[in-house]
C-alpha positions, 0 to 999 in steps of 0.5 A: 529189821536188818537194814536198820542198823545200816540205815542208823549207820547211814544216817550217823555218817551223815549228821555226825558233826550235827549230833556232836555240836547238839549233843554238846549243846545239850549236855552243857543245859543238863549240867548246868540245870538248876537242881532246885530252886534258885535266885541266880541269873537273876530268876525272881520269877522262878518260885511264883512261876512255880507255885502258879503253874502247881496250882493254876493261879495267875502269876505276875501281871501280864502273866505267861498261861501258856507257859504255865499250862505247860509247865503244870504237864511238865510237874507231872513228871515222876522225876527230879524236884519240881525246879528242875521238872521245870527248868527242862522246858528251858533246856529244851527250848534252848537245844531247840533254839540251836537247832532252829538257828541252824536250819535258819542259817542253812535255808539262807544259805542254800548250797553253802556248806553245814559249818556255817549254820553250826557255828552260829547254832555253837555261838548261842548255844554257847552264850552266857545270857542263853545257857544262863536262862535255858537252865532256869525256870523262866519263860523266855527261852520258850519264847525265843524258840518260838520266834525263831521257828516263826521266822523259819516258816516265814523264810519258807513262806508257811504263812498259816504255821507262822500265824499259829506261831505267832499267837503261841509266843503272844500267849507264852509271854507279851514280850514275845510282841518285841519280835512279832510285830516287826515280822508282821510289818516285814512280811505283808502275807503274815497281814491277811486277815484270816491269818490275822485272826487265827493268831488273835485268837490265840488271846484266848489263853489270857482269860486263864488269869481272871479264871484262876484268880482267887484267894491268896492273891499275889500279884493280881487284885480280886477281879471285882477291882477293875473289871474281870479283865482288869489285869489288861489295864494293870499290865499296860499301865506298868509297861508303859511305866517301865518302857523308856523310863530310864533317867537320862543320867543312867543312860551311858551306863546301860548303854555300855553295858549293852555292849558288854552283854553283845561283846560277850554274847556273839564270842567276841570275834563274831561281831565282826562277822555280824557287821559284815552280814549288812550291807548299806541297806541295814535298816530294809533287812528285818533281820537286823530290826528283830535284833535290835529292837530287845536291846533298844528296849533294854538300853531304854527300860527303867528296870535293868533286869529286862535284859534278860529280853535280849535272848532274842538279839542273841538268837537273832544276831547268831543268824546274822554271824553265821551269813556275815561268816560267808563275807570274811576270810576263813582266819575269821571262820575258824576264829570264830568257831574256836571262840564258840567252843571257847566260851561254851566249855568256859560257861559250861563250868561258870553257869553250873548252878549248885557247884560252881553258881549259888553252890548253896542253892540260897533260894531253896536254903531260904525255903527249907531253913529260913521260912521255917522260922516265922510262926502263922499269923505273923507277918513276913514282909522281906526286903525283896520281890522274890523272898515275897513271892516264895512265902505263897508256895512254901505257904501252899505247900506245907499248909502254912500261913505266914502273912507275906506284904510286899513293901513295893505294893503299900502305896496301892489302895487295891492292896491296902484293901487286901491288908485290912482284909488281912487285920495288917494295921498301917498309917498311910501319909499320902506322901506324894513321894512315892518312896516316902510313903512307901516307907512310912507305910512300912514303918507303921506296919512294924509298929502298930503289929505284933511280930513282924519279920523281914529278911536280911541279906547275907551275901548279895552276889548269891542272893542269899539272906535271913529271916530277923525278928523285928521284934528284937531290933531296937529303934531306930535300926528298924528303919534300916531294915524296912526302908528303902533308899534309891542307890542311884541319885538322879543328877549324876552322870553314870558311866561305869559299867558292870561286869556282863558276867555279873550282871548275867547272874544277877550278882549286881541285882541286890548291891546295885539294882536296889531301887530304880530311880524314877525320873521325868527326864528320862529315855522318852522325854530325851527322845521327845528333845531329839524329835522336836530338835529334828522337827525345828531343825527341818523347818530351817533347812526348808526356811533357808532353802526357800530363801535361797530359791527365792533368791535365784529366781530373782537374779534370773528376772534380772 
């Protein structure tokens, strides 16, 4: 016993500087943790992942049932809201993730001082997009953790820990399949297939959602529709609708904000460093592919709040900063190390959530003051997704039942089912405009129904809003509080972009995000331009490099 302050001793010597920038790194997430519940950085899951977690139901589509499994053990904490009980495995799975990128760092640099592996762990523990989402109740800093810890094992060819790894971001959440598949094709030992099947196996988690599918129904229809598993083909369908669906004319614009979102995320000055990490043969490191594939996927992604997805580039491309970091002078080094400290202090106090972000907490205002208005048995059918999904918590919770419709939903014939279960009247005009219809739908419901309710936004940087009768809205202003207008025609070119801070917290979400345009000149269909452009123009460099063959080969038979 004596020798353990010695040894305690021994060991601070040691890791001191590790425990600094850590324990720097930690106490950043404990300060900025959401202490209740909140819309900011654009956490729309946040009050359904809570209510589904609480009480075991499905979340959205593809839903996350590791994650909420988890999450049920972590709201069993006998402290702190149920947000904030929450928000602590993002927390955790954040300081995680710095320490991951760290040893990651440290084992592909074997002999190379620690300080390297530091700054990168400093340059993401300090990123906007990473403390934004470590402080909040969502899912993929979990996810990002995990794909690095699978990369870690691979670098240390721990095959079988890689493959269980794999299969528990796989039941964490489905984008975790934007890293994992390309691990797979990089590391050929990861493709035995008995490690293959004991990732697979892991898909048993998903049955969680035909399991605890039952009444209220949110996101997902009665599993009698489609099958028991017919959320599969309900999550396939909706990835497949959003992945590429950008229209063309949006595209300048994303693409400049990707590049604010890389600028500010790698410090800056680390971009250099980054660039430096690849020689010519980039495109063989898989190093750069896990990196750029969430942003490819974002860039192209009709949704622009799926950039939340390139937490992984940061935590990828921080692994690439700390190597390049070895190919620069030490003016770049020590530049780069001041720029993490810089932007780690700077976001400490910019993501502070409750003093300094949404000070009002304006989703838990919304639960606490703005519910509390509407009576049972009427109908609540507010403006956005995430006012809709609090109704089902605030409903489990206090033992109410205030109708909630979702006016994004109303052209489905599975929920159209469900309002007649509900006694919702409506008229449905087959539009085929699916925003039309949309709307009539809306309109209908207002006017063929006793007290219908809906929200009202009051300040869209905070996401804050009140519940309005419609009852006292005379005709037609009805219209402007339940139809929804598309904010970006197709047709024009789009090129100014947002503030990345802004677009970080999701203060642009209610003013820009309104409604995404649907358009069939889109991401894919401009890649499918450029495929059969590269195609025909093949076939002529191989028609005229014939040509000239045939050419040669008749002037030497001359």
């Amino acid at each position: 016993m004596r020798n353990v302050p010695q040894a305690i001793a021994g060991l601070l010597k040691l890791y001191w500087l590790e425990l600094l920038v850590f324990g720097g790194i930690a106490a950043v997430l404990l300060i900025c943790q959401s202490p209740d519940a909140t819309w900011m950085n654009t956490d729309s899951d946040g009050m359904h992942y809570v209510y589904s977690a609480k009480y075991l139901y499905p979340a959205h589509k593809g839903s996350a049932p590791l994650y909420l499994l988890l999450s049920n053990l972590f709201l069993r904490l006998p402290f702190g809201t149920e947000f904030w009980r929450m928000a602590l495995i993002s927390v955790l799975s954040g300081i995680a993730g710095s320490v991951l990128i760290y040893l990651i760092i440290k084992q592909k640099l074997p002999g190379k001082p620690k300080y390297y592996g530091l700054i990168g762990a400093l340059v993401y523990g300090g990123s906007a997009l990473a403390i934004s989402q470590n402080t909040i109740v969502e899912s993929y800093p979990l996810v990002t953790a995990v794909c690095l810890a699978i990369y870690l094992m691979c670098l240390k060819q721990k095959w079988l820990t890689a493959s269980i790894l794999i299969g528990v971001a796989g039941a964490i959440h489905p984008t975790s399949i934007l890293i994992t598949i390309p691990l797979l094709i990089a590391y050929k030992p990861l493709r035995n297939w008995k490690r293959l099947a004991v990732a697979a196996s892991f898909i048993v988690f998903y049955l969680y959602i035909p399991l605890t599918n039952r009444p209220p129904y949110m996101w997902n229809m009665p599993n009698s529709e489609g099958g028991a598993l017919g959320f599969i083909g309900d999550t396939v369908s909706t990835a497949l609708m959003l992945t590429g669906g950008i229209a063309i004319p949006d595209l300048p614009k994303r693409i400049l904000d990707a590049g604010g979102l890389i600028l500010l995320n790698f410090a800056i000055i680390g971009v250099y460093p980054l660039i430096k990490a690849f020689d010519k043969k980039w495109y063989k490191d898989i190093l750069f592919w896990v990196m750029a594939i969430p942003t490819i996927y974002y860039i192209t992604d009709l949704s622009p709040q799926v950039y939340v997805y390139v937490q992984p580039t940061i935590a990828f491309g921080v692994i690439a900063i700390g190597v390049g970091l070895t190919k620069v002078n030490r003016k770049i080094l020590y530049s780069t190390g001041i720029a993490a400290i810089l932007l780690l202090s700077i976001n400490a106090n910019y993501f502070d959530i409750g003093r300094t972000l949404d000070p009002e907490l304006s989703a838990t205002k919304y639960y606490n003051e703005e519910l509390t208005k509407v009576p049972d048995g009427d109908i609540l059918m507010p403006e956005y997704g995430w006012q809709w999904a609090a109704i089902y918590l605030y409903n489990k919770n206090e033992n109410r039942n205030i109708i909630p419709v979702c006016i994004d939903t109303l052209v489905s014939p599975d929920y159209q089912k469900m309002l007649n279960e509900w006694d919702v009247r409506y008229e449905d005009d087959n539009n085929e405009d699916r925003l039309s219809r949309q709307n009539y739908i809306a309109l209908s419901i207002v006017r063929l129904n006793g007290d219908v309710w809906t929200t009202r936004t009051t300040d869209d940087r905070t996401y804050g809003c009140e519940v309005i009768n419609l009852a006292n809205i005379q005709s037609p202003e009805k219209e402007g509080y339940v139809a929804k207008y598309s904010t970006e025609p197709p047709g024009q070119l789009h090129w100014k972009p947002s503030n990345p801070y802004d677009t970080i917290t999701g203060a642009v979400e209610v003013s820009e995000w309104k409604f995404i345009t649907l358009s069939s000149h889109n991401a894919f269909y401009l890649l499918s331009l450029i495929i059969y452009g590269f195609g025909l123009g093949m076939i002529i460099v191989k028609f005229v490099n014939y040509r000239k063959r045939k050419r040669g080969s008749k002037v030497i038979t001359q």
